[in-house]
Backbone bond lengths (Angstrom), bond angles and torsions (degrees), N, CA, C in turn:
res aa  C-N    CA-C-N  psi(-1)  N-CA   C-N-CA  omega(-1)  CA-C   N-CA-C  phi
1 X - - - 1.464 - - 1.525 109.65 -
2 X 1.307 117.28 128.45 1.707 125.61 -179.22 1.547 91.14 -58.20
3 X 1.715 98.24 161.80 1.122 119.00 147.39 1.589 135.20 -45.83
4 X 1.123 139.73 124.19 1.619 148.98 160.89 1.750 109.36 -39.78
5 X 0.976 108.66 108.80 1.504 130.08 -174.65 1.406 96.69 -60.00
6 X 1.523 112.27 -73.98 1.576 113.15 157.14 1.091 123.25 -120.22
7 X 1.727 135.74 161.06 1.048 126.94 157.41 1.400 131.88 -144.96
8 X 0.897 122.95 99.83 1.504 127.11 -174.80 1.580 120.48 -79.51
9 X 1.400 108.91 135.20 1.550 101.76 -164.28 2.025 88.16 -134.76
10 X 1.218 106.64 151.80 1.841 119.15 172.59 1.393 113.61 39.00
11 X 1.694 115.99 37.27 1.357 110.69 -161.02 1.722 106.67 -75.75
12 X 0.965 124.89 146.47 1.578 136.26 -171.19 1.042 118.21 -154.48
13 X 1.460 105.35 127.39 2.064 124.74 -168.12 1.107 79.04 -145.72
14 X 1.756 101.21 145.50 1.081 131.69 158.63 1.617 116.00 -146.69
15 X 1.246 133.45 128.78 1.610 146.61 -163.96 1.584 107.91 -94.43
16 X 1.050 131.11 115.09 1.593 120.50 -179.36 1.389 100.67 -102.86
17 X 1.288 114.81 136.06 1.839 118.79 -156.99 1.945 85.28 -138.29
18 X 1.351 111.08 87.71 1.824 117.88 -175.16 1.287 104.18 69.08
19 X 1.597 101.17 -170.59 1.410 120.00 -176.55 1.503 138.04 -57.86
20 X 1.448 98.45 -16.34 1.734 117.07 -160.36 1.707 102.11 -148.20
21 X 1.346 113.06 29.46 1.235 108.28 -149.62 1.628 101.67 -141.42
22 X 1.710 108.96 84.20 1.386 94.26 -179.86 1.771 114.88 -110.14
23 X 1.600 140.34 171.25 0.570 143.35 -179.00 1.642 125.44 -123.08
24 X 1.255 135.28 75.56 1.824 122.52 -136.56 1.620 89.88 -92.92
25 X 0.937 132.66 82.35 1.768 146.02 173.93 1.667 106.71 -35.29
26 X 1.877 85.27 -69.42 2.246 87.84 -179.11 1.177 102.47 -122.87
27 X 1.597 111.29 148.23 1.550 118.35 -171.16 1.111 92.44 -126.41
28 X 1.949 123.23 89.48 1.267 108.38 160.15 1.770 116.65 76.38
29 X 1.240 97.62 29.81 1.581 89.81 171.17 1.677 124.44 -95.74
30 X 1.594 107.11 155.05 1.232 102.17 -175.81 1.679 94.06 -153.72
31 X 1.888 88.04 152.50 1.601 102.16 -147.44 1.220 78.44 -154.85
32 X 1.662 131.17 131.39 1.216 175.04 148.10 1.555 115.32 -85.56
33 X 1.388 125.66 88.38 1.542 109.45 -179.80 1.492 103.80 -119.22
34 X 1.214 129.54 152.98 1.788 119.64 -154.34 1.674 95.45 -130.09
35 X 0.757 135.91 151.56 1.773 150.69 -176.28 1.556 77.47 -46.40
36 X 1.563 110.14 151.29 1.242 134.97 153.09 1.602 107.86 79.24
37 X 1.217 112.60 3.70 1.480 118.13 -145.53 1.514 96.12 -113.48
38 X 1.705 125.10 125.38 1.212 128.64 168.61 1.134 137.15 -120.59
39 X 1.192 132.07 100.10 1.529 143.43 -123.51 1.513 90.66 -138.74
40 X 2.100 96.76 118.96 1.818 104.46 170.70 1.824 101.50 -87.80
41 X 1.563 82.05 136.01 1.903 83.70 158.39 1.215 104.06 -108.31
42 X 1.197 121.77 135.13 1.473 146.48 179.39 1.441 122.42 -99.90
43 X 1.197 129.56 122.21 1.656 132.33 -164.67 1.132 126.91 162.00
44 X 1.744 99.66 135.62 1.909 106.69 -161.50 1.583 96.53 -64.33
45 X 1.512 96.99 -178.79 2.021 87.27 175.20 1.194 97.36 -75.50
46 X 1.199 98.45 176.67 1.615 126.74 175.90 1.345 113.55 69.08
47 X 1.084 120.17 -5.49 1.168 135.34 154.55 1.748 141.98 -13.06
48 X 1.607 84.40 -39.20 1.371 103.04 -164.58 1.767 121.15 69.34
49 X 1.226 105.87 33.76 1.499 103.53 -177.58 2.145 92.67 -95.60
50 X 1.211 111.86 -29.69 1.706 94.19 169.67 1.608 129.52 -80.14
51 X 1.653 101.53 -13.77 1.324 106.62 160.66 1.416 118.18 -63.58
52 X 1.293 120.72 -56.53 1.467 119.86 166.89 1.256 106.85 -51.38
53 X 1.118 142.39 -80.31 1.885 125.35 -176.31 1.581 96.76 -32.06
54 X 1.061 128.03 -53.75 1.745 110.34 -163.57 1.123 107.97 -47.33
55 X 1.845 108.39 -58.19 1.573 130.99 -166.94 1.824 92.68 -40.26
56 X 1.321 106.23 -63.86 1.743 121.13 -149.25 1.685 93.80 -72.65
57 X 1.602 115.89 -26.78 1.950 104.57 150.34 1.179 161.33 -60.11
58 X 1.727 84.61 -9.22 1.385 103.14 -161.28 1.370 129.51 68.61
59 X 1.490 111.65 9.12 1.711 124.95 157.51 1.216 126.04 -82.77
60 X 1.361 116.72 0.76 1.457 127.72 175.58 1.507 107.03 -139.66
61 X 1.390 122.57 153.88 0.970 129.95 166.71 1.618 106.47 -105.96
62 X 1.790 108.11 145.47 1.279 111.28 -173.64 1.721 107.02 -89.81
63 X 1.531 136.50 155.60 1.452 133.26 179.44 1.566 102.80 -74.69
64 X 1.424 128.53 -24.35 1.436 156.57 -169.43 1.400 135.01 -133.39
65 X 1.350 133.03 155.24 1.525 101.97 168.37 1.526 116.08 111.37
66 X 1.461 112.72 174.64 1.647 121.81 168.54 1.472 103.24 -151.92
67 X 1.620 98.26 149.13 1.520 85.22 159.56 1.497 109.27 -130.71
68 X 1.033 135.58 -170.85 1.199 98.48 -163.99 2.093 70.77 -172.10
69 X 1.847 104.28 127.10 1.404 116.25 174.40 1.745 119.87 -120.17
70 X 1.210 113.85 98.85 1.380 108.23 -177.44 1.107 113.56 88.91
71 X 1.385 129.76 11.34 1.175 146.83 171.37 1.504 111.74 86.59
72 X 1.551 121.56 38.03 1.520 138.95 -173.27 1.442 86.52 -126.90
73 X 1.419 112.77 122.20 1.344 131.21 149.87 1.402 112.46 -67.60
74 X 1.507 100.42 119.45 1.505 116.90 165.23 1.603 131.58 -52.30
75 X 1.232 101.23 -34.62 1.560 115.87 -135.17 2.114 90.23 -75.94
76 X 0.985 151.96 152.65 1.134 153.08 150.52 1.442 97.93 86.72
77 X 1.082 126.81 30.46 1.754 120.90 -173.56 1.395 102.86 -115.47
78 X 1.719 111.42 139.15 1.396 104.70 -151.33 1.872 103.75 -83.74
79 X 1.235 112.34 156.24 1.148 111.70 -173.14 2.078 128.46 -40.22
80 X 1.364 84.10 -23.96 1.532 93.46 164.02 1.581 135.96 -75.25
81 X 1.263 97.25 -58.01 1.638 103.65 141.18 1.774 134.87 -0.24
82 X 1.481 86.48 -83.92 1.511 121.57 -168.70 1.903 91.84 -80.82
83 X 1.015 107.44 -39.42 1.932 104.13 161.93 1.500 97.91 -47.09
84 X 1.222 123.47 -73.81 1.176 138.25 -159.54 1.812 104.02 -46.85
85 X 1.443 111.28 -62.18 1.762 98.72 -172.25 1.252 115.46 -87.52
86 X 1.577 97.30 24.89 2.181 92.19 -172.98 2.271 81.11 -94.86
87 X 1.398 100.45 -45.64 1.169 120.73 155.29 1.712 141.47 -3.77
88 X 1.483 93.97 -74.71 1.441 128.09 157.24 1.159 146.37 -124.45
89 X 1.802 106.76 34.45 1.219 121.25 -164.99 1.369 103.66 -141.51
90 X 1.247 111.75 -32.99 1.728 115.43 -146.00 1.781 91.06 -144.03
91 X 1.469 104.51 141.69 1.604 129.24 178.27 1.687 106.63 -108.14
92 X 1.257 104.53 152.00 1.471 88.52 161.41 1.580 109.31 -154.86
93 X 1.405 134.91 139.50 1.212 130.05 167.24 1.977 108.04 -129.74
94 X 1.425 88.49 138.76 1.499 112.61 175.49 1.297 99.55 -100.49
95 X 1.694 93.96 170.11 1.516 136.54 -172.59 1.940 82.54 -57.03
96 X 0.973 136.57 -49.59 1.173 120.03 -147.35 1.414 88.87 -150.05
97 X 1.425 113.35 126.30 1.305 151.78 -147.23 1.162 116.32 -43.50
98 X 2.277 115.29 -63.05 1.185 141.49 141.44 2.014 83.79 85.37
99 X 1.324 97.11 47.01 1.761 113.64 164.72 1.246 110.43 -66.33
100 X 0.942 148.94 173.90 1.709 149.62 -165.95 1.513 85.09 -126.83
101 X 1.817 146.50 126.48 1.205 151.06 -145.70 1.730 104.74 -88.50
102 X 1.310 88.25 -49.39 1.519 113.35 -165.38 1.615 116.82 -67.15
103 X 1.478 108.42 -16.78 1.294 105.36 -166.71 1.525 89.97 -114.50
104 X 1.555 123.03 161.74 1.427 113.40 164.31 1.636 127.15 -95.13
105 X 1.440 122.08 -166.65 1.795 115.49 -177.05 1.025 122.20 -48.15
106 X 1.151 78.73 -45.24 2.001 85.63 176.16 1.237 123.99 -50.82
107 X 1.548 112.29 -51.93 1.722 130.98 -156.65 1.486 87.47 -83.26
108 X 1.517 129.79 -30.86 0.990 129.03 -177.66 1.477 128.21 -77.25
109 X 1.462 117.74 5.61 1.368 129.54 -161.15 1.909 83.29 -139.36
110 X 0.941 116.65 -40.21 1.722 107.34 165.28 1.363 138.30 -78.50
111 X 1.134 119.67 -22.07 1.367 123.49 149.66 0.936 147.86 -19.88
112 X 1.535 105.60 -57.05 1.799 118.58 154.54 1.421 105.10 -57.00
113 X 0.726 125.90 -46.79 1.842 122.81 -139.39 1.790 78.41 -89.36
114 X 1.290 144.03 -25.44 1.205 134.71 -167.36 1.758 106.82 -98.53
115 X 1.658 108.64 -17.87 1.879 102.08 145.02 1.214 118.74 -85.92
116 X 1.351 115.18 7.84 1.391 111.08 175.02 1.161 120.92 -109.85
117 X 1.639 106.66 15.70 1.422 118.76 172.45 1.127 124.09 62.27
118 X 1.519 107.29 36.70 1.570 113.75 -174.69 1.704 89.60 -105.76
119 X 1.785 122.47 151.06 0.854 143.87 -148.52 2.487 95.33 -87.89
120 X 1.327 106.75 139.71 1.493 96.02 -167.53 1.242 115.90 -45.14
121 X 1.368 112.99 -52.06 1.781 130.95 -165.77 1.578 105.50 -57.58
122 X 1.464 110.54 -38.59 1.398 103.83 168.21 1.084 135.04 -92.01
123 X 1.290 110.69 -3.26 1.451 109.40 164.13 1.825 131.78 -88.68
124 X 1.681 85.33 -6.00 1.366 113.51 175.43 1.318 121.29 -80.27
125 X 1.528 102.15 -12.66 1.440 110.56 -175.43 1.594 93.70 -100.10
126 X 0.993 107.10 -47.74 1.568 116.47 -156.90 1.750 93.99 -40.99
127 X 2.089 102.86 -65.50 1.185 116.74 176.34 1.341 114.88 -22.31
128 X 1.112 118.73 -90.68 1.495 151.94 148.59 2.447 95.24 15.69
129 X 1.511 84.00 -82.74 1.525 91.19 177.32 1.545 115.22 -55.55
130 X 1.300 125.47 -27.07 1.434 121.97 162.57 1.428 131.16 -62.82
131 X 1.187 95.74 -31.30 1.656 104.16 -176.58 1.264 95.17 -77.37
132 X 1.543 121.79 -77.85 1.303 104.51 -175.34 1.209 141.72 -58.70
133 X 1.484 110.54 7.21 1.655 108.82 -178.34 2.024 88.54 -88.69
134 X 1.168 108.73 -17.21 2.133 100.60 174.35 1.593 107.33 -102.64
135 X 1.199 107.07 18.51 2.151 102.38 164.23 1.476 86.94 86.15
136 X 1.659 149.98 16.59 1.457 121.52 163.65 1.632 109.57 -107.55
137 X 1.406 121.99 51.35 1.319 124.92 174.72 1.756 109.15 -53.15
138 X 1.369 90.45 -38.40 1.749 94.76 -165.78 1.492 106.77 -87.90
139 X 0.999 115.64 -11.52 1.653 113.73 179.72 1.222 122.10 -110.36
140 X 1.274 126.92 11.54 1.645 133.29 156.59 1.373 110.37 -31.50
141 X 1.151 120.08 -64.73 1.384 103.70 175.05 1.828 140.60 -69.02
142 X 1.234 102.46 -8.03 1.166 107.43 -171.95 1.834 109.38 -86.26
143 X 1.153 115.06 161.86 1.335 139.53 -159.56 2.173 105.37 -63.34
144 X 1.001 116.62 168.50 1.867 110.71 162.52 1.402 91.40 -72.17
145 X 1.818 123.31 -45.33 1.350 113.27 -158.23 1.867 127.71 -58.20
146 X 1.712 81.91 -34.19 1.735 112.40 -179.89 1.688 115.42 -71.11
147 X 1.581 99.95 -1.62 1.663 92.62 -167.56 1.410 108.27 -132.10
148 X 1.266 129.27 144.85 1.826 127.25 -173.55 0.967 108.69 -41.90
149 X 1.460 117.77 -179.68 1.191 139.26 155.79 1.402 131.23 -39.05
150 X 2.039 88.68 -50.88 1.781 100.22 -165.91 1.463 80.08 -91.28
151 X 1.389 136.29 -53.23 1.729 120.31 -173.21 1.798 109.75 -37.60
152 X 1.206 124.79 -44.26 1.561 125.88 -155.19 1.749 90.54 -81.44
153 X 1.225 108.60 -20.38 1.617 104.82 -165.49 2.307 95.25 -90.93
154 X 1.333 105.50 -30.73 1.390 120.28 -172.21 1.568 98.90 -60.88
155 X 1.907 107.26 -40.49 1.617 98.26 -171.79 1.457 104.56 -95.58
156 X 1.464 125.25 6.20 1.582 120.55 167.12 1.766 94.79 -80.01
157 X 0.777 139.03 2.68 1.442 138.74 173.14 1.094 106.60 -86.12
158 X 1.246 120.52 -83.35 1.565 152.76 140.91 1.992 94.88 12.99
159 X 1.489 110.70 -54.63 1.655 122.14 -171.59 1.875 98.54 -74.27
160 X 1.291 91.12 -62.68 1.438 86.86 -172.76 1.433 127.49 -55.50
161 X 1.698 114.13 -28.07 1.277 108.75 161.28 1.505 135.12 -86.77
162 X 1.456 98.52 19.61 1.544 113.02 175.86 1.078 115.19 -28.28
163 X 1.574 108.71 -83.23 1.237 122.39 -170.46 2.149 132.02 -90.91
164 X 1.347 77.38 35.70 1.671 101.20 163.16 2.018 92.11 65.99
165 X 1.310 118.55 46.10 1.316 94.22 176.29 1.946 121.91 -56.63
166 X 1.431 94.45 178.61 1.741 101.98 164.78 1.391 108.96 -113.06
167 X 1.979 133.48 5.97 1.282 105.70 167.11 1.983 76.46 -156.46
168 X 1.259 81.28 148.42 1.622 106.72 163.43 1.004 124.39 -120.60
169 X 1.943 122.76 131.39 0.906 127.95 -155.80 1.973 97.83 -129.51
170 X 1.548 104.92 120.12 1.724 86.97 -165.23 1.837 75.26 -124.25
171 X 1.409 109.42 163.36 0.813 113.27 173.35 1.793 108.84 -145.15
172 X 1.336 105.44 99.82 1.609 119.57 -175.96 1.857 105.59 62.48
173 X 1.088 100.93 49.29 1.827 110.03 -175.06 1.312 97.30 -73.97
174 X 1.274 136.29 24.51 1.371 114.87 163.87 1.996 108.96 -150.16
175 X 1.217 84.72 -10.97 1.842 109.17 164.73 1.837 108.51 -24.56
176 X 0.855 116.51 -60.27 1.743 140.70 177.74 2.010 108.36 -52.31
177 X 1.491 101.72 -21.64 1.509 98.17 -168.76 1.263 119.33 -123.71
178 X 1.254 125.74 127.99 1.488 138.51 145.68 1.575 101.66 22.06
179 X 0.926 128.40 153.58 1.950 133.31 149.85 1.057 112.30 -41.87
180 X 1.318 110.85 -61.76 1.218 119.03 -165.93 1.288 129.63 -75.95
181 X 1.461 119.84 -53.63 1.280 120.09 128.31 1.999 131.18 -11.25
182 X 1.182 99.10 -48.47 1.357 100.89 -172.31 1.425 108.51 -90.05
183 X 1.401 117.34 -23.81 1.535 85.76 173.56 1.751 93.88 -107.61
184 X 1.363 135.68 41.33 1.429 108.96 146.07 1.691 100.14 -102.09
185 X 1.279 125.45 -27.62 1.432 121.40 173.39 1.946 116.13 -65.61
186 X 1.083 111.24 -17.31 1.419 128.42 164.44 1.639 123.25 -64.16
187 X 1.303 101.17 -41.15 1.924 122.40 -156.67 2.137 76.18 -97.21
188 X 1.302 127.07 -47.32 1.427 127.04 165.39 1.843 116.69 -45.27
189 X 1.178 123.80 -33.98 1.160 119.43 -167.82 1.788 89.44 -115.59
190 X 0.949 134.32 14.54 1.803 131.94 170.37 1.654 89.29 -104.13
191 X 0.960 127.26 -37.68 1.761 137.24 -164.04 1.702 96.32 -70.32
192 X 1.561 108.80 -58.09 1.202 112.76 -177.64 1.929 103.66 -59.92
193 X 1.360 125.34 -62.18 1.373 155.03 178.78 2.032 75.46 -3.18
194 X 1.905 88.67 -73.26 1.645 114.13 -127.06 1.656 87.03 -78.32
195 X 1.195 124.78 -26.37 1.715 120.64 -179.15 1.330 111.47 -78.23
196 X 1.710 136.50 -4.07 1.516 126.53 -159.46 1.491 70.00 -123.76
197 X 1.461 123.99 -22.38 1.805 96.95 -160.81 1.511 120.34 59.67
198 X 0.950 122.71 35.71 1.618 135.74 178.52 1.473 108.43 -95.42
199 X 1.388 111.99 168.31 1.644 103.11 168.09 1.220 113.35 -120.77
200 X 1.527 112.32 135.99 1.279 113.89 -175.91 1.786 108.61 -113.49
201 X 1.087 114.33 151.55 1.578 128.22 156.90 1.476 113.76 -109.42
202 X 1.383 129.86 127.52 1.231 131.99 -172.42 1.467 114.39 -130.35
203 X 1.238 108.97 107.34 1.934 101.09 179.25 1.475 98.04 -79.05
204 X 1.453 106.63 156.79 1.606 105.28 -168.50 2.006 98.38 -168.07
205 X 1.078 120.37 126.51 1.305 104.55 164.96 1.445 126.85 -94.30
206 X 1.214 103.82 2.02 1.071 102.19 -175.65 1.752 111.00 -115.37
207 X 1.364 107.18 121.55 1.451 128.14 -153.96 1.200 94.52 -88.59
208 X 1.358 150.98 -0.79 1.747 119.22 173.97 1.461 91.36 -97.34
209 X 1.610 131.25 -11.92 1.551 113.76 152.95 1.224 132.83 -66.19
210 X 1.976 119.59 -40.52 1.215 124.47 147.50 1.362 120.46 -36.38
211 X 1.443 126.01 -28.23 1.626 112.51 -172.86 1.567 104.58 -82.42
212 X 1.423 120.29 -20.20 1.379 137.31 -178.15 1.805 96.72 -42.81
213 X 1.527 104.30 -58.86 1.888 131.81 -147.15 1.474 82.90 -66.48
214 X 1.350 112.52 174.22 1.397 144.25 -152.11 2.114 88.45 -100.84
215 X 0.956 95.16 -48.50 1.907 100.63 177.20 1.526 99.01 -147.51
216 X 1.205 89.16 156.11 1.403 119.56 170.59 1.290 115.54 -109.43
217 X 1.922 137.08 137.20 1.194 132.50 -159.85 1.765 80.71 -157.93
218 X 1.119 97.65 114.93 1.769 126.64 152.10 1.500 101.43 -66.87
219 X 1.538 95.77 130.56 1.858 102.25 173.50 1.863 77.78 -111.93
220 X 1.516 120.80 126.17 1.680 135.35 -168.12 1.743 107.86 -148.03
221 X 1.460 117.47 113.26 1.156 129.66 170.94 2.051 91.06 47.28
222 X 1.159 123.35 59.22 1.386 114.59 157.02 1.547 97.19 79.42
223 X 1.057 142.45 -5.75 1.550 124.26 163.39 1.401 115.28 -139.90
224 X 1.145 108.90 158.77 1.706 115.56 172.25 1.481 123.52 -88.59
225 X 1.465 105.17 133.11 1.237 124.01 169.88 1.482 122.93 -118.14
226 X 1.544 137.44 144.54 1.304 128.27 175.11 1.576 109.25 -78.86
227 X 1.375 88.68 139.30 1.843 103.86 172.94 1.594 98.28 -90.44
């Protein structure tokens, strides 16, 4: 059996809102996600289903718990470090795109890979091969402003898989779009998912995309359960 892409074990957050005023978000959750493997998390807001993506990014710290990426324990790793494999380990796409305006798809899908000290020409290709593996061959050059909704959301994909991660972390990546729109920009990021063989976790409310994913996982009163 491969290695655990990620794994989170007894994770625990809690929000203190004043003096008398607590908030217990996760009670002890634990999440196993395996290379290749694409797993919906499911959950009303407030939920705490984006705290857990933070936690499982390494943008949050848990009150409890481990998480553990590629089989590297997180927990005590100095902030540089944990820069480093959120870095070269881990992708991430939001509800809303958060493209840099000024630069175009392209420049916007090379960027990373050029703090990541990857050489221009190849990152130009790399770019280049991302776009067109989601239908924007012809719009590399054009602006976030010049391109839809679901296109600007197609090349935040396109960014996050820059740098060849091993887990993707999306959180409501299609929340922002039309139906229709959302599940052809959806069936775009399963295409990407299923060709890198990476593992993704995807919060999503909307369940006939969850039925798409490999499992379904309810984020419920602070822990996960399978739907």
């Amino acid at each position: 059996m491969s290695e655990a892409a990620l794994r989170l074990s007894g994770i625990e957050k809690t929000y203190n809102r004043g003096l008398a005023s607590e908030i217990r978000v996760l009670r002890g959750v634990d999440l196993t996600l395996m290379p290749g493997e694409i797993v919906a998390l499911v959950a009303p807001s407030g939920a705490g289903k984006s705290t857990l993506l933070h936690i499982a990014g390494l943008l949050d710290s848990a009150d409890a718990g481990s998480v553990e990426i590629c089989g590297e324990p997180m927990q005590g790793r100095s902030d540089r470090r944990r820069t480093a494999v959120r870095r070269d380990r881990l992708g991430f796409v939001y509800q809303f795109h958060h493209l840099l305006p000024e630069f175009t798809a392209l420049e916007n899908v090379v960027l990373p890979q050029l703090a990541n000290g990857v050489a221009r020409r190849e990152a130009d290709a790399r770019a280049q091969g991302l776009l067109d593996s989601v239908g924007l061959a012809g719009r590399a050059a054009h602006r976030p402003a010049e391109l839809s909704g679901g296109e600007q959301q197609r090349v935040a994909f396109c960014r996050a898989m820059a740098n060849d991660p091993q887990v993707l972390l999306a959180d409501e990546p299609t929340g922002n779009l039309d139906p229709e729109t959302s599940d052809r920009v959806f069936a775009a990021l399963l295409g990407l998912v299923r060709d890198t063989g990476l593992a993704a976790l995807i919060a999503t409310h909307n369940l006939e995309l969850a039925a798409r994913m490999d499992r379904q996982l309810r984020l419920d009163a602070g822990q996960l359960r399978a739907i």
